[in-house]
Phi, psi and omega in degrees: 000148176234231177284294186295313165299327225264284179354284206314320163324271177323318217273324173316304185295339168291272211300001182253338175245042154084010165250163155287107152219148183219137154313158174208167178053225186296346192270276165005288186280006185279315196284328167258018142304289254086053221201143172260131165305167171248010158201176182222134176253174175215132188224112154287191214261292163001087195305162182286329134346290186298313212262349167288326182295295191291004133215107184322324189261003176305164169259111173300096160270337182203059211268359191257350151290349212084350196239126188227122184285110207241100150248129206226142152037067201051344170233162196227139194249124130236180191248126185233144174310145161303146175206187147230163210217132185229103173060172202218110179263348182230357165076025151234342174228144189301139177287006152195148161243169194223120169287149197204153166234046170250113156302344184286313203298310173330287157002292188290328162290345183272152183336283177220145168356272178303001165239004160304348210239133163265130201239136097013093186294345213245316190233025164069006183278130186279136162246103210219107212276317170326319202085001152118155143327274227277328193283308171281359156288301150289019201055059205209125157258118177248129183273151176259104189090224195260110217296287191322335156292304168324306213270330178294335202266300200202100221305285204301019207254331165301304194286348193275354180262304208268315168278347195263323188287331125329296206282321174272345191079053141279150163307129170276122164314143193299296183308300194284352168314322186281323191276333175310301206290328141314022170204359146336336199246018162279280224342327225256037160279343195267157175301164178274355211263317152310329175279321186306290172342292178306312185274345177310275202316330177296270166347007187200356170262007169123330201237047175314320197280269199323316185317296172322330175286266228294301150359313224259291188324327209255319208102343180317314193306324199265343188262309194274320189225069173298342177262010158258351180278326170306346185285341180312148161055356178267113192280153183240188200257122214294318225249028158241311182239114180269330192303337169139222175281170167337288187318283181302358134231030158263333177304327203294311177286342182285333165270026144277006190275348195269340160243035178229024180263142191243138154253156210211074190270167195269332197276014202195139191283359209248132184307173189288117191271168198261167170235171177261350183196133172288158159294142190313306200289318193289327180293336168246027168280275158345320182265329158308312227294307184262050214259350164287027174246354158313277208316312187281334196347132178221058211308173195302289147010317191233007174229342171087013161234310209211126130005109178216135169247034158333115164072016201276316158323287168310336182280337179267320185312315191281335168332280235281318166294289179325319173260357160286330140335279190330281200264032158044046171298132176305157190293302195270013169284308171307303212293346172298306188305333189267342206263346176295318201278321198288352196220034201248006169254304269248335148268010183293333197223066173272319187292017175228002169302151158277163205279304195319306182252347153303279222273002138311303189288001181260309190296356155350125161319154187022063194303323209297335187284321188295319170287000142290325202282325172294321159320345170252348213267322222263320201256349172252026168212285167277359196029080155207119228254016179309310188296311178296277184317345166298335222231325173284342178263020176268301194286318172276300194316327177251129186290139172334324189281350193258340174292322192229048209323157149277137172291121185277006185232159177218153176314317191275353174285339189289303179323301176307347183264345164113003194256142164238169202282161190172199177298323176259020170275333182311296172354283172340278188304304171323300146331291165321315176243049174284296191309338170285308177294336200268330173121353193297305203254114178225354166213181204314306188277352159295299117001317162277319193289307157340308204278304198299316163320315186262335194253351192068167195281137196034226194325297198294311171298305188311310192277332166283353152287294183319316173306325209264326181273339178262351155280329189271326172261348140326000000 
């Protein structure tokens, strides 16, 4: 079954018992892009009381609202009663609704135009109380009724105009235009956990560059990402970046990201394949990786040569944790994005790395995300992808085992050698496995024959290494 049969399914079992059902919303405006939606509601006359009887297995998520979650065989419908929404105290959820069985009326509480139209599941015939039909015919995002009131019921509906006008490449109608930049500095009413979401999907649905524009453009950007509104006007040093300021290249990488992201895996000999869309972390990698050089900025005047963003990496990592903090990004998700921003110079010197600290530097977690944002990092500034391609025949040329040696030693084989735990065992091991990377070492007696050499033998070593390390750290 799929999404759309499950819709169908439902909007049947209403109508044989004597209700109004219609496709809605975004699945609606999806089906006359041409577009497959990626979920579908449905919504009818039918109280939530009714449509829980008539399918047993739904979930009340908003039944005082109306809205009821219908699930089957993996995919979920939901279904919300016609209503009208009377007033808004927290600037998300309405303070009472009065249910209704006029579908026009129901129409008019929703967002935009284009997300207005109600369809006929069996014959595809439209009901369209709003106009529209004509706004997506033309590209035009329309507050339905009075922009400033829409915005009023529910803050995000700003970032929510600004993605669908990014995402089909449409217009904002001038009055909600107005009302965004007027009610921009509302935003930050909305949760963070909702504001994350809406920009993660602008940043990942292909059309990341215009979003940002437009964010910037509406006022939104400066309220929700004050510390990306700072890259405006911040110069960079012409003969690394002739493209321009800060601002204007990370706009540059974010519209390269939906055909310029490469997966790259470390575990595999096979060159690098294109993907179609980023991941949420690499995409706000990108737009992150220079978000310390506002800060460190150091014009020519004051260093006597150059531009300079000294420590502008460390200074964006601690950004860049403050707004994953902010906006209640999962721990492992921050930790990719800062571990994206913390290591994105670090090619700049692969081809002068020891074999030791290179495939250290490959075996990164989601290595395929660093090489993408450097491969956007490359092309939207000297475009010299030399440092990439070093690092991609790197990555096919070495078998998995030489990236990810098996340990020819263990803490208890160290012991058994006469070594006891302590400062020098961490030491030991470390060593050990440089020398596997570096090519020195490939077996086990080899591996012993190391220790004795660099650390002396048992006992007599263990203990005058250890005096040495606990004087040096004294």
């Amino acid at each position: 079954m799929t999404g759309r049969e499950l819709a169908n399914s439902i909007c049947n079992t209403l109508i044989n018992e004597g209700h109004q059902a219609f496709l809605v919303g975004g699945c609606v405006r999806d089906l006359l892009l041409g577009r497959e939606p990626a979920d579908y509601d449905v919504s009818t006359d039918a109280t939530p009381e009714r449509v829980i009887s008539l399918f047993p297995e739904s979930v009340a998520v908003g039944a005082q609202f109306g809205v009821i979650i219908v699930p089957r065989e993996g995919h979920k419908v939901e279904v919300a009663t016609f209503r009208s929404d009377i007033g808004s105290a927290d600037g998300r959820h309405p303070e009472r609704v009065v249910f209704t069985s006029i579908p026009e009326q129901d129409v008019q509480r929703r967002d935009f135009t284009i997300n207005g139209l109600l369809m006929r599941h069996d014959s595809g015939r439209v009901l369209d109380f709003v106009a529209g039909q004509s706004d997506l015919h033309a590209g035009i995002i329309r507050a339905i009724g009075e922009p400033a009131r829409r915005f009023a019921e529910d803050k995000l509906r700003m970032l929510r105009a600004v993605r669908f006008a990014s995402r089909f490449g449409f217009q904002i109608e001038p009055e909600t235009f107005a009302a965004i930049r007027a009610h921009a500095h509302e935003i930050g009413q909305v949760s963070a956990e909702r504001i994350r979401e809406e920009l993660t999907k602008l940043l990942t649905e292909g059309a990341a560059r215009r979003g940002m524009e437009l964010l910037d453009e509406s006022g939104l950007l400066q309220h929700i990402l004050p510390e990306v509104a700072a890259m405006r006007g911040v110069e960079q040093p012409p003969q690394y970046h002739p493209e321009g300021d800060v601002w204007t290249h990370t706009l540059l990488m974010l519209e390269g990201l939906p055909a310029g992201s490469f997966a790259t895996s470390a575990t595999s000999t096979s060159a690098s394949s294109a993907i179609s869309a980023p991941s949420a972390t690499l995409a706000w990698g990108v737009l992150l990786h220079d978000v310390g050089k506002p800060r460190t900025f150091r014009p020519v005047s004051e260093t006597g040569d150059r531009i300079r963003f000294d420590g502008h990496v460390d200074v964006g990592v601690r950004i860049a944790e403050t707004i994953c903090e902010r906006l209640r990004f999962s721990n492992e998700d921050c930790e990719q994005i800062l571990a994206l921003i913390a290591n994105h110079m670090r090619f700049k010197d692969v081809v002068r790395m020891r074999a030791s600290t290179l495939k250290r530097f490959i075996r990164l977690p989601q290595f395929d995300e660093h090489m993408a944002l450097h491969r956007l990092d490359c092309l939207s500034s000297n475009r010299n992808l030399d440092t990439y391609d070093f690092v991609r025949r790197t990555l096919k040329e070495t078998p998995a085992e030489e990236i990810r040696p098996t340990r020819l030693l263990t803490g208890n084989d160290l012991q058994s050698l006469g070594y006891q735990p302590g400062p020098l065992f961490s030491k030991i091991l470390g060593s050990l496995e440089d020398a596997q990377l570096e090519g020195l070492i490939r077996t086990r007696e080899e591996a012993i024959a190391f220790v004795a050499q660099c650390y002396g033998a048992g006992k007599a070593g263990n203990r005058a290494e250890n005096r040495q390390i606990s004087s040096a750290s004294g």
